[in-house]
MDAnalysis code that builds the backbone (N, CA, C; Angstrom):
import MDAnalysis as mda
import numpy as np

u = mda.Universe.empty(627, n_residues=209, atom_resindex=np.repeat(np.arange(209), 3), trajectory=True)
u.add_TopologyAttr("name", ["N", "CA", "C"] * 209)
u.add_TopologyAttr("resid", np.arange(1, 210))
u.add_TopologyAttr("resname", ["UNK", "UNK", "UNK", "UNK", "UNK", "UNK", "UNK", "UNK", "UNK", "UNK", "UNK", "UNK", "UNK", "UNK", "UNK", "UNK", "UNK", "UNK", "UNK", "UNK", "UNK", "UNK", "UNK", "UNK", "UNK", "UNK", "UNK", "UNK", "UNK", "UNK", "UNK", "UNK", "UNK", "UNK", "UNK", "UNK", "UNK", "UNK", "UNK", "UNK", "UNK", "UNK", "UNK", "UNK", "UNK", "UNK", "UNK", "UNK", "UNK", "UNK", "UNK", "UNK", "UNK", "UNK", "UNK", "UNK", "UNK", "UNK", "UNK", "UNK", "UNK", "UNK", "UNK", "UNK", "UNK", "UNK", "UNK", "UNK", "UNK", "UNK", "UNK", "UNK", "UNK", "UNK", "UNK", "UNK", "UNK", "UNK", "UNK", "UNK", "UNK", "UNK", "UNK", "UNK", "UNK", "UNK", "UNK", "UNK", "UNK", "UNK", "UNK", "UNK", "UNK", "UNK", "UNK", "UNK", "UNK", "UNK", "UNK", "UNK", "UNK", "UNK", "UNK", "UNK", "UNK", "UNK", "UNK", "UNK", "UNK", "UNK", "UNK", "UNK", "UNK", "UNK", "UNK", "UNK", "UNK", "UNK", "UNK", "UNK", "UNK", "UNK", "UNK", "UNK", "UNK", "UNK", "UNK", "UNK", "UNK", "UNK", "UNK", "UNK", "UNK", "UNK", "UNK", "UNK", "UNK", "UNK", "UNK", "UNK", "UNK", "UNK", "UNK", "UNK", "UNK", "UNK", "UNK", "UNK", "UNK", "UNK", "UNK", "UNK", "UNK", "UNK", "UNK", "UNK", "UNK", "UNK", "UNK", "UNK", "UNK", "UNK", "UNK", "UNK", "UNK", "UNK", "UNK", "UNK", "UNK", "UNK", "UNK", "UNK", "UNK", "UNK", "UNK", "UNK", "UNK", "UNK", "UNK", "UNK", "UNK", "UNK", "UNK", "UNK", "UNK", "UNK", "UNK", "UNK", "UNK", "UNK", "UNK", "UNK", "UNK", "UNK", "UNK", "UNK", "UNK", "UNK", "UNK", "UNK", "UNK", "UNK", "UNK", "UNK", "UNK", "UNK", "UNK", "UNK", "UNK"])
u.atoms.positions = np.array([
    [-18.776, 2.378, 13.037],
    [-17.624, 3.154, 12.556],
    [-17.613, 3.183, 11.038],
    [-17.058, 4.268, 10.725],
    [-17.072, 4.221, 9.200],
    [-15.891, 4.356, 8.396],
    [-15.987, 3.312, 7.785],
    [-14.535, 2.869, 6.817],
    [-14.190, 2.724, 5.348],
    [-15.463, 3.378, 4.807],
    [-15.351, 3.862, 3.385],
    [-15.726, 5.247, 2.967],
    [-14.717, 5.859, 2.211],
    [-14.999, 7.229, 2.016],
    [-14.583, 7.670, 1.219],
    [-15.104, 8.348, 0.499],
    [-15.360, 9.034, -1.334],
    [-16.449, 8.319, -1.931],
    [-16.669, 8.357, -3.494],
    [-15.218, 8.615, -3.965],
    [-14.347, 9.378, -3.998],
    [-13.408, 10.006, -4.284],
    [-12.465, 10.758, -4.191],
    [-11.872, 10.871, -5.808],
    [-11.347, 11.715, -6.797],
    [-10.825, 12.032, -7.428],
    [-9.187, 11.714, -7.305],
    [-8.650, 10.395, -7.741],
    [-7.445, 10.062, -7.364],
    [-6.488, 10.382, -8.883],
    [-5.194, 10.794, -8.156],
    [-4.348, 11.037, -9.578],
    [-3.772, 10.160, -10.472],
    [-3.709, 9.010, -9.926],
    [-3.549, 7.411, -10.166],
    [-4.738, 6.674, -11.044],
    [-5.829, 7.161, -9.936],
    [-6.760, 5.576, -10.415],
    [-7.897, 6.206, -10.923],
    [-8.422, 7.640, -11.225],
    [-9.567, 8.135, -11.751],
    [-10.389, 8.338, -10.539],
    [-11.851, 7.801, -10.063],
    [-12.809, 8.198, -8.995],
    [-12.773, 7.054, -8.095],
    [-11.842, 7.318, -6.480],
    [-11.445, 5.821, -5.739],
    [-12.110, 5.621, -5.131],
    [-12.471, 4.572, -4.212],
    [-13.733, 4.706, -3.215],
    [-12.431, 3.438, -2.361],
    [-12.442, 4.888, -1.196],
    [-11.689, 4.098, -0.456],
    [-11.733, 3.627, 0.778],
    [-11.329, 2.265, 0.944],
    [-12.006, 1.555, 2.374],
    [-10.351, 1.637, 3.412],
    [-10.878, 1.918, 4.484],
    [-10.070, 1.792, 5.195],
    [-10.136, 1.091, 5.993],
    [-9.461, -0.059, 6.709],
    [-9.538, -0.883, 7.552],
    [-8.431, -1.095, 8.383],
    [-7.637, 0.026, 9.103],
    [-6.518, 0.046, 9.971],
    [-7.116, 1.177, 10.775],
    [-6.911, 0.942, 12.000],
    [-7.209, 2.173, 13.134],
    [-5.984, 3.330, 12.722],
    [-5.862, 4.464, 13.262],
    [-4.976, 5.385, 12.962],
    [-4.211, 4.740, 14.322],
    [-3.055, 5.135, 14.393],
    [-2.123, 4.905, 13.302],
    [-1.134, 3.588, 13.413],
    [-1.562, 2.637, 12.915],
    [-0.674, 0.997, 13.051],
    [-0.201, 0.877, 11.349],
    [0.963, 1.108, 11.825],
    [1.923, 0.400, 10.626],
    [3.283, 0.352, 10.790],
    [3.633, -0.455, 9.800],
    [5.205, -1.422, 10.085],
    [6.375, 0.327, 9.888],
    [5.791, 0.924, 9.354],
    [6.819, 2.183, 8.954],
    [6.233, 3.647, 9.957],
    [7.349, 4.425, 9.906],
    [6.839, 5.888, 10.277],
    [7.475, 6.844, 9.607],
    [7.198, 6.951, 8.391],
    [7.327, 7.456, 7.063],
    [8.144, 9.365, 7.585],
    [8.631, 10.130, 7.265],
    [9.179, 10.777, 7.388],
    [8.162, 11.839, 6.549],
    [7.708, 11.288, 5.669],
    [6.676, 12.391, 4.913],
    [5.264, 11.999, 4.910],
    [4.702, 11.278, 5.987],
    [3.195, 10.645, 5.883],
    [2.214, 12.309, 6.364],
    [1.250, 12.171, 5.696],
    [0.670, 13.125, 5.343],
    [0.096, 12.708, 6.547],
    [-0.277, 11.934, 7.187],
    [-1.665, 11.072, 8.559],
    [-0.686, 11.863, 9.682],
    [0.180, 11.585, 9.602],
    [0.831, 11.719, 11.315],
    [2.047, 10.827, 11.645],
    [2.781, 10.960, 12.790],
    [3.375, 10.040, 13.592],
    [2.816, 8.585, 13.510],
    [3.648, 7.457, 13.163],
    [2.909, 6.221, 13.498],
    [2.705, 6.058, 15.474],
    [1.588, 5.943, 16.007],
    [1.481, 5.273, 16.853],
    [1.625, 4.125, 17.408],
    [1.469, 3.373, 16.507],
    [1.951, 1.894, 16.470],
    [2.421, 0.855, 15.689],
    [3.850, 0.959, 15.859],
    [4.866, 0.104, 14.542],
    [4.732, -1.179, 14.993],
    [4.503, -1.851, 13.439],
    [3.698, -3.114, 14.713],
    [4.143, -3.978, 12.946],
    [4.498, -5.008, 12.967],
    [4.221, -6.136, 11.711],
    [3.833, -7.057, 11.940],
    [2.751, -7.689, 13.309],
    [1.953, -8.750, 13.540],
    [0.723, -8.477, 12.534],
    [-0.143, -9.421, 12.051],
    [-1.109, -9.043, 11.257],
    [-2.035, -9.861, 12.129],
    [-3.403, -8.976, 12.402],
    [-4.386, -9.477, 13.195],
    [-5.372, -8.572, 12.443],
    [-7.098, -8.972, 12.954],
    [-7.946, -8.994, 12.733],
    [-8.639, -7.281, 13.224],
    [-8.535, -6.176, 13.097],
    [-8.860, -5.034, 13.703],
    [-10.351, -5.130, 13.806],
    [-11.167, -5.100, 12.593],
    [-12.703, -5.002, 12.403],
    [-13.682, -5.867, 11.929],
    [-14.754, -6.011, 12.343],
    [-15.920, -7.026, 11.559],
    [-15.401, -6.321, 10.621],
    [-15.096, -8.198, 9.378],
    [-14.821, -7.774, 8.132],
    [-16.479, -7.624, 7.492],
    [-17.017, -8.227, 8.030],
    [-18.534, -8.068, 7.084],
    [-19.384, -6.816, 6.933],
    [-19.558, -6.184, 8.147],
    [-18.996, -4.528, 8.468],
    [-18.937, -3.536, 7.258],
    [-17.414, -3.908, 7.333],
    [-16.724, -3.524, 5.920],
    [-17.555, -3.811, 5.061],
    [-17.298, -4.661, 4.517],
    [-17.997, -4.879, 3.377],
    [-19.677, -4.812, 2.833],
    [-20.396, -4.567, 3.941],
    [-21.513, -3.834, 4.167],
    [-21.892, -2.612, 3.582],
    [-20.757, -1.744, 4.360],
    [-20.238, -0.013, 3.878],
    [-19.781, -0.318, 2.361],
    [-19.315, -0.711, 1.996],
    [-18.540, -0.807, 0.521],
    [-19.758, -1.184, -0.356],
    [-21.148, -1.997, -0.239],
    [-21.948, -2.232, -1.179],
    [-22.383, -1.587, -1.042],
    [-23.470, -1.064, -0.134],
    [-24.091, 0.190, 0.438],
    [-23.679, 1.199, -0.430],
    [-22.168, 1.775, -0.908],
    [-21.833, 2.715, -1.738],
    [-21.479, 2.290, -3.375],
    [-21.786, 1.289, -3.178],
    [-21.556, 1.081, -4.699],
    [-23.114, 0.884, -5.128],
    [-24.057, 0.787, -4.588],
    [-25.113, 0.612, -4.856],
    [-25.643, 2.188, -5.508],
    [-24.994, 3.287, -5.247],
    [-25.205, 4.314, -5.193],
    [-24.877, 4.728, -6.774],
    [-25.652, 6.182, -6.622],
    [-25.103, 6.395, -8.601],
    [-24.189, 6.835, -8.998],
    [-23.165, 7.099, -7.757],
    [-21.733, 7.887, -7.767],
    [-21.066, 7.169, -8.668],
    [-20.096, 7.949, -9.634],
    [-19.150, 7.138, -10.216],
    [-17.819, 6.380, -9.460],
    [-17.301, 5.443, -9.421],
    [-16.809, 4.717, -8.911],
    [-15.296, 3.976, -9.948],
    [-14.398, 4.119, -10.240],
    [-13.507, 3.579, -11.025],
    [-13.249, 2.226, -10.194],
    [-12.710, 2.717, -9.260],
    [-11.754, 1.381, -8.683],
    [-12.107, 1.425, -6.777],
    [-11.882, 0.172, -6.556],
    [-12.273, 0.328, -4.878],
    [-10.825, 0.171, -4.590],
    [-10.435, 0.608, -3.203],
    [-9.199, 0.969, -3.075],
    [-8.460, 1.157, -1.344],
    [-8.451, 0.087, -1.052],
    [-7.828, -0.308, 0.100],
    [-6.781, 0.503, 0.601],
    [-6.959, 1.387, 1.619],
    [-5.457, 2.132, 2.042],
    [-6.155, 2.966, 3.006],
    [-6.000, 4.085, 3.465],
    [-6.319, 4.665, 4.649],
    [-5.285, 4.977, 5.487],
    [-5.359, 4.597, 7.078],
    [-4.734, 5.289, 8.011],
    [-3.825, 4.562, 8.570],
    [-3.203, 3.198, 7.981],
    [-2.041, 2.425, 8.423],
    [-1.877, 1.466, 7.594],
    [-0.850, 0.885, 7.531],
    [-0.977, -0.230, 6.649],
    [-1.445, -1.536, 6.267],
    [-2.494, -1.432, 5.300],
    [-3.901, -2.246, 4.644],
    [-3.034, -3.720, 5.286],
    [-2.509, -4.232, 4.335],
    [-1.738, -5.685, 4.807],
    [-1.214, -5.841, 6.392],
    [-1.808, -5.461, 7.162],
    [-1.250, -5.650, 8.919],
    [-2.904, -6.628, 9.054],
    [-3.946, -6.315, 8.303],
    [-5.309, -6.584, 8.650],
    [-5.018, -8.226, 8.050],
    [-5.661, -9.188, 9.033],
    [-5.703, -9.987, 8.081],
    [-6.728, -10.496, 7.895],
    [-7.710, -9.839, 7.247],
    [-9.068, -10.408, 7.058],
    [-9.102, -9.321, 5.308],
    [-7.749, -8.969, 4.879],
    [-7.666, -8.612, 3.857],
    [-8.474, -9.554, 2.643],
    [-7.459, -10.368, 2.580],
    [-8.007, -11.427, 1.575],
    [-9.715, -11.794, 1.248],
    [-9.876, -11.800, 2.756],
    [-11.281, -12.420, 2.758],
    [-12.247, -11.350, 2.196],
    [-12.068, -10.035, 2.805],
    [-12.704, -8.745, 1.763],
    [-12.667, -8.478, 0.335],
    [-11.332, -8.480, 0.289],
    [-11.371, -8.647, -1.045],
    [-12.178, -9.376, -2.146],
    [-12.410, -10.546, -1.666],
    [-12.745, -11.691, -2.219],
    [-14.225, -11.694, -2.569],
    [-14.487, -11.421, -1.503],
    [-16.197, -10.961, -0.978],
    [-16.511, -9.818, -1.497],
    [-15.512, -8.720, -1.973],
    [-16.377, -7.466, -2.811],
    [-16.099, -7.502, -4.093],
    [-15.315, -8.368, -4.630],
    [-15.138, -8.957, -6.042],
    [-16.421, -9.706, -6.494],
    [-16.612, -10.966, -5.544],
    [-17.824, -11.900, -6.116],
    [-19.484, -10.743, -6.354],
    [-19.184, -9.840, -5.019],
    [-20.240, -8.714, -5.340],
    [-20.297, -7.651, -6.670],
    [-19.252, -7.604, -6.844],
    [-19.411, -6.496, -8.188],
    [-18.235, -6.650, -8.699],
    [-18.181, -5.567, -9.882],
    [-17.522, -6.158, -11.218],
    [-16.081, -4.805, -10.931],
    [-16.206, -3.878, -10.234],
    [-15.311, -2.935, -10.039],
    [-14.199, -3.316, -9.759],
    [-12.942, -2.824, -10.450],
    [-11.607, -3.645, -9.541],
    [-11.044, -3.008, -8.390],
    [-10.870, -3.605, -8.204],
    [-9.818, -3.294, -6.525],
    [-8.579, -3.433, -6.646],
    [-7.855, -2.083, -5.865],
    [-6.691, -1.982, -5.789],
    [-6.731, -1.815, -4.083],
    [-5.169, -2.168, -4.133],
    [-4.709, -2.078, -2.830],
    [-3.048, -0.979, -2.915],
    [-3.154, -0.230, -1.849],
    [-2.159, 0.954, -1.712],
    [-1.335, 0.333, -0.549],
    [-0.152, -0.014, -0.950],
    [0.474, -0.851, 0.105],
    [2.728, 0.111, 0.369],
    [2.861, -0.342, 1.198],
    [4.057, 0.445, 1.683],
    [4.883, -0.748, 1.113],
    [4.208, -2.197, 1.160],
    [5.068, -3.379, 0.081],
    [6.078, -3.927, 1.580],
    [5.874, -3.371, 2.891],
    [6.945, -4.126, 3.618],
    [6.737, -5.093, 4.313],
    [5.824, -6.228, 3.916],
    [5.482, -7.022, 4.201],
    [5.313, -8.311, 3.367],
    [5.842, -7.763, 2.200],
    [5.462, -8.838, 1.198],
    [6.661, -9.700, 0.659],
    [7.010, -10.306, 1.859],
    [7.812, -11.313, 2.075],
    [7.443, -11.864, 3.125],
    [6.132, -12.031, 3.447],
    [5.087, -12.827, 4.017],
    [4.332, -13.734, 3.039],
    [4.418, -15.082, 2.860],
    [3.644, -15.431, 1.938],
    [2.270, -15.413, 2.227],
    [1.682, -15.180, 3.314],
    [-0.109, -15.394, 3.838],
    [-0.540, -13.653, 3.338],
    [0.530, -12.599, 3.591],
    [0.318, -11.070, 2.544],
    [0.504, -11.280, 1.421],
    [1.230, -11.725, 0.694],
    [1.114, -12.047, -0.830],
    [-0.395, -12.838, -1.746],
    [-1.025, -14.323, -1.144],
    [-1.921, -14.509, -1.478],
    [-3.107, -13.840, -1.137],
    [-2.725, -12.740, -0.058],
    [-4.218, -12.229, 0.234],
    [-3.939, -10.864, -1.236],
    [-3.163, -10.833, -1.274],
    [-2.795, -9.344, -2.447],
    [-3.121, -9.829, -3.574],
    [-3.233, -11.221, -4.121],
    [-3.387, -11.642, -5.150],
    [-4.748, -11.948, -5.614],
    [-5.881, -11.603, -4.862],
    [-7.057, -11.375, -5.130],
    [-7.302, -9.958, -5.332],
    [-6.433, -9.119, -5.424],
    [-6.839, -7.378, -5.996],
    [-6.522, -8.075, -7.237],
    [-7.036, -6.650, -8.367],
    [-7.238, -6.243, -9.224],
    [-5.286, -5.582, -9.675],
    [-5.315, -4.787, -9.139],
    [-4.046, -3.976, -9.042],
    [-3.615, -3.808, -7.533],
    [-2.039, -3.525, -7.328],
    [-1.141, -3.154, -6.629],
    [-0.738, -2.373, -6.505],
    [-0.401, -1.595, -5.406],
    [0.452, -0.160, -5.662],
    [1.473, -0.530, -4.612],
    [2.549, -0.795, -4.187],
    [2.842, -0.501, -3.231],
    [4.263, 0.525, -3.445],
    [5.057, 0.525, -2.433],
    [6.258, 1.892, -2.385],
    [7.873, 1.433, -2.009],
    [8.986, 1.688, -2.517],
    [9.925, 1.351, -2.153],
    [10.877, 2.900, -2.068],
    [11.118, 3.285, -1.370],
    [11.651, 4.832, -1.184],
    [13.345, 4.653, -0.831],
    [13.453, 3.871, -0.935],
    [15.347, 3.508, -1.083],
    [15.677, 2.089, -0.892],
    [17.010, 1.545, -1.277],
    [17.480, 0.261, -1.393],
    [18.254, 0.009, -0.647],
    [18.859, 1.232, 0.073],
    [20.340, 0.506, 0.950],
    [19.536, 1.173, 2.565],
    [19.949, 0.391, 3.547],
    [19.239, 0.047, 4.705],
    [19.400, 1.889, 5.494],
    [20.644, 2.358, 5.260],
    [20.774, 3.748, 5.630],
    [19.739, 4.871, 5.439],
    [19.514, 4.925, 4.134],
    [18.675, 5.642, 3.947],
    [17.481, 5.127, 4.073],
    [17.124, 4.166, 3.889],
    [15.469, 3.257, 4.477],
    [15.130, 3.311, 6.204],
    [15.994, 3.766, 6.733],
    [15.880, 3.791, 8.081],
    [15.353, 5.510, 8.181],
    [16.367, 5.885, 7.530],
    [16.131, 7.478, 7.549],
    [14.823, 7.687, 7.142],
    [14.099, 7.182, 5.857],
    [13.186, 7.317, 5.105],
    [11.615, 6.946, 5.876],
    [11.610, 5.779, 5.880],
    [10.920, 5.360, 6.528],
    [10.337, 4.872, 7.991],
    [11.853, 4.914, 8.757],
    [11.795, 4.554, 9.924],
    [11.289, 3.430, 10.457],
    [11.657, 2.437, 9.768],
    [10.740, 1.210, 9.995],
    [10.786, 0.308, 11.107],
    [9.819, -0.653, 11.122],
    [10.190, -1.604, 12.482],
    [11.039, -2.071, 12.400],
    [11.805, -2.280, 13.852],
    [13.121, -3.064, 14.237],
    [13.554, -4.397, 13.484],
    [12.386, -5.181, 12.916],
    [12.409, -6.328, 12.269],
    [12.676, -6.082, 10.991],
    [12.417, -5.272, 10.369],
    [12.648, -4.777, 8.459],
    [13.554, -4.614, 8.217],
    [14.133, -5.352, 7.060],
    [15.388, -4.751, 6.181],
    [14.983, -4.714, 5.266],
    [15.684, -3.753, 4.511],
    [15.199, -3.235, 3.117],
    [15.215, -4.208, 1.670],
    [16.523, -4.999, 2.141],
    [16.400, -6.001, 1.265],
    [15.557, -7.341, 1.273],
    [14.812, -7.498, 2.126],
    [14.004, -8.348, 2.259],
    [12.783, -8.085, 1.683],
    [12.533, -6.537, 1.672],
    [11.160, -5.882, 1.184],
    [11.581, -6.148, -0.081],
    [12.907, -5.757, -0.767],
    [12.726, -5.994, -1.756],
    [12.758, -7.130, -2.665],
    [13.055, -8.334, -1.816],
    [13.177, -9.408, -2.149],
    [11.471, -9.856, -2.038],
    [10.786, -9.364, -1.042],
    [9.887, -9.495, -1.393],
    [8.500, -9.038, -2.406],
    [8.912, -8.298, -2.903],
    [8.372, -7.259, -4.098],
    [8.840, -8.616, -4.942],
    [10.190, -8.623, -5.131],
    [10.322, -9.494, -6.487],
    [9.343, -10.594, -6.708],
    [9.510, -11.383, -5.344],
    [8.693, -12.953, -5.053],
    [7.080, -12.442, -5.624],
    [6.586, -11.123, -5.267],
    [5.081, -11.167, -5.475],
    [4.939, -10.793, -6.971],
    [6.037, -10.358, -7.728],
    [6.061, -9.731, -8.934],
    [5.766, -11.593, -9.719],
    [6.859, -12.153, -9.358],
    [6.709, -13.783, -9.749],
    [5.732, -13.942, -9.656],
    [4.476, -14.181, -8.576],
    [3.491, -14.534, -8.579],
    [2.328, -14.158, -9.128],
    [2.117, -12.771, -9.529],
    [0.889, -11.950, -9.404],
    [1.067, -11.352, -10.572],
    [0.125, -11.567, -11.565],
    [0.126, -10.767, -13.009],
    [-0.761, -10.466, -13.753],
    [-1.164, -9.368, -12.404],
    [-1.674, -8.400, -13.197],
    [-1.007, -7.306, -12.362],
    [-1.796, -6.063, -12.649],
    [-1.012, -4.946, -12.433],
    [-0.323, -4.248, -11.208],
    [1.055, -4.118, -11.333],
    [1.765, -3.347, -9.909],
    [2.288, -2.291, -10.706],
    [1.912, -1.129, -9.691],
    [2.672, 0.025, -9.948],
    [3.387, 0.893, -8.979],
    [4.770, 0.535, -8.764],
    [5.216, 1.103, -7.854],
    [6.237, 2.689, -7.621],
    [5.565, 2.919, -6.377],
    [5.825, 4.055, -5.907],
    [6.771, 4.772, -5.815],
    [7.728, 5.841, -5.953],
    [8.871, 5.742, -5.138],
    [9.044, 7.328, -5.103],
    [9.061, 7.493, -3.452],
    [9.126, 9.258, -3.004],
    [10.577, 10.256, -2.926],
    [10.500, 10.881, -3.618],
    [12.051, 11.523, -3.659],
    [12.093, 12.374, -2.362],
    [13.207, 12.515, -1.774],
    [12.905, 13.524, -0.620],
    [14.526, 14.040, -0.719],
    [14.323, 15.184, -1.359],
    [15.445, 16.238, -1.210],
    [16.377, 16.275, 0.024],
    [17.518, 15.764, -0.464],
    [18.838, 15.705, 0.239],
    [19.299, 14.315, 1.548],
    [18.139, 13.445, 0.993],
    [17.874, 12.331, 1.825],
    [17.633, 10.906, 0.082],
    [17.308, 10.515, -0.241],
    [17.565, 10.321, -1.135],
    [17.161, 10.003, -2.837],
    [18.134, 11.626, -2.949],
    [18.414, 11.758, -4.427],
    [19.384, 12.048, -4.687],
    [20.798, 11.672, -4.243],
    [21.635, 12.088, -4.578],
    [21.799, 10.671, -5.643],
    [22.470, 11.458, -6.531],
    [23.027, 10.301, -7.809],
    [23.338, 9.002, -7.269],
    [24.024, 9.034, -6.121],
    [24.709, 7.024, -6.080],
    [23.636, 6.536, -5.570],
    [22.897, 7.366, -4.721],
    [21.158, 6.545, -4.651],
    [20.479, 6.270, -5.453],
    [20.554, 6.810, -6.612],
    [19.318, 7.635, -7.571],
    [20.229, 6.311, -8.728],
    [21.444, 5.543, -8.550],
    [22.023, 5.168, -9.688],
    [21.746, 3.513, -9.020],
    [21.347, 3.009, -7.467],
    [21.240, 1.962, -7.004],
    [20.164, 1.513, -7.298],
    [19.160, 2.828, -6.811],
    [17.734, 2.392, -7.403],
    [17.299, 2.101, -8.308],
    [17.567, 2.532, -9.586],
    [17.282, 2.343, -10.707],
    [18.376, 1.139, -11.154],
    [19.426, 0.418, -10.414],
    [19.377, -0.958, -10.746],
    [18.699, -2.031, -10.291],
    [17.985, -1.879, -9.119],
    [17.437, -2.480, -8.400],
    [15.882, -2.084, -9.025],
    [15.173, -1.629, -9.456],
    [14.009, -1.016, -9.318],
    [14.074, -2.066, -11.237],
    [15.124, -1.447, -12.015],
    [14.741, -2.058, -13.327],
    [14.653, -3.646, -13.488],
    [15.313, -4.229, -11.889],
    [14.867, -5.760, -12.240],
    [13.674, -6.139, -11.123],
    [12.826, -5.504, -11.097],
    [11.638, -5.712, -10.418],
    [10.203, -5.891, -11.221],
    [10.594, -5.502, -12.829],
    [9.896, -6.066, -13.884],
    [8.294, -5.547, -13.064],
    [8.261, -4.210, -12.815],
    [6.606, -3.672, -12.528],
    [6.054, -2.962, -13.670],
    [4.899, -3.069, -13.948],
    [3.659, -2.542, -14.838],
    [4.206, -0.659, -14.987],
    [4.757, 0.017, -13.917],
    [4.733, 1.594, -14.227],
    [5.673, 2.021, -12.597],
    [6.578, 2.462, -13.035],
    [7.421, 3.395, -12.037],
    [6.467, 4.520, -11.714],
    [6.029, 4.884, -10.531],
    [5.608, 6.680, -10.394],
    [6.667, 7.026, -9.451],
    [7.159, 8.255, -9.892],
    [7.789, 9.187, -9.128],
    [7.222, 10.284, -8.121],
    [7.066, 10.354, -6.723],
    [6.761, 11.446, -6.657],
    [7.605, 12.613, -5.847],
    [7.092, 13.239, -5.215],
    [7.850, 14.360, -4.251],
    [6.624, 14.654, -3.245],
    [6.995, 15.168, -2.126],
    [6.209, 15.348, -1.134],
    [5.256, 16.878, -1.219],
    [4.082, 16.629, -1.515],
    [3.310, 17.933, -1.518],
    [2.537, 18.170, -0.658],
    [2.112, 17.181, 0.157],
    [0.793, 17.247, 1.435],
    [2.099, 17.302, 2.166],
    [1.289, 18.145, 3.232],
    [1.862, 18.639, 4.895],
    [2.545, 17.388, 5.621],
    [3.549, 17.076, 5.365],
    [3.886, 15.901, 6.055],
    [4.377, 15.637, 7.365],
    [4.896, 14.784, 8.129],
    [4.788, 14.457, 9.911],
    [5.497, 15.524, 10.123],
])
């Protein structure tokens, strides 16, 4: 099976080469604007999906190549942190080459401390927080029965404590869901004490669920 693909021209990170290591579609959210699809399986157990060596096979194999390459870049078709043989990849395509690695994360898990130290062997962070109060995070994201929003964000903070080097987090506006000002005035109290490397804003432009 094949689980690395590009590079790709990313608007973020320059030329990504990105590994994917989640089957379609397992993740803790079912995003309201995911460009992939319907989640199939909302799931926040973290288990082992693929030979990690596999992986990391495909990933030298292409870096060996003369393609330009900025950053390697964990994300794909569910959410990277459900895998837990994260860490150990990581780790293993670092000692191999000098490229950094980022990881593209939805962040709702990182109030797991065994997801936090595996995140702390990237290079950079991306992950996403698309509202603060549980109403609209339900709406937004649709997440598993187990998630509250303030826990994600309690856990963002805890990994911000730990991890220093770069996070840059996400956050998707979705017209008439939330941007209205008392959202737009929560977030940005909540978001300015999260002390991250770069706010991105975006809006939904790919075909979403």
């Amino acid at each position: 099976m094949q689980h690395v693909f590009g590079p790709v021209p990313s608007r973020r990170l320059g030329y990504s080469l990105g590994v994917d290591i989640i089957p379609p579609k397992h993740c803790s959210y079912d995003c309201v604007y995911c460009q992939i699809g319907k989640t199939t399986h909302v799931e926040t157990t973290r288990k082992s999906f693929y030979d990690p060596g596999s992986i990391i096979e495909q990933v030298m194999e292409k870096v060996s190549q003369p393609d330009m390459i900025d950053v390697i870049t964990f994300s794909g078709s569910g959410e990277p942190t459900l895998n837990s043989d994260l860490g150990f990849m990581i780790r293993e395509i670092k000692w191999k080459t000098s490229i950094p690695v980022a990881v593209i994360t939805n962040g709702s898990l990182l109030c797991d401390k065994g997801v936090r130290d595996d995140l702390k062997e990237a290079d950079m962070v991306l992950p996403s927080l698309d509202a603060v109060s549980q109403t609209v995070f339900e709406r937004i994201n649709r997440p598993h029965h187990s998630l509250d929003v303030q826990a994600v964000i309690e856990g963002l903070r805890a990994f911000r404590a730990e991890f220093d080097r770069q996070i840059w987090l996400e956050i998707m506006l979705i017209k008439n869901i939330n941007d209205d000002p008392e959202e737009l005035k929560k977030m940005a109290e909540v978001v300015s004490g999260l002390d991250m490397d770069r706010i991105q804003l975006n809006t939904v432009t790919r075909p979403p669920s």
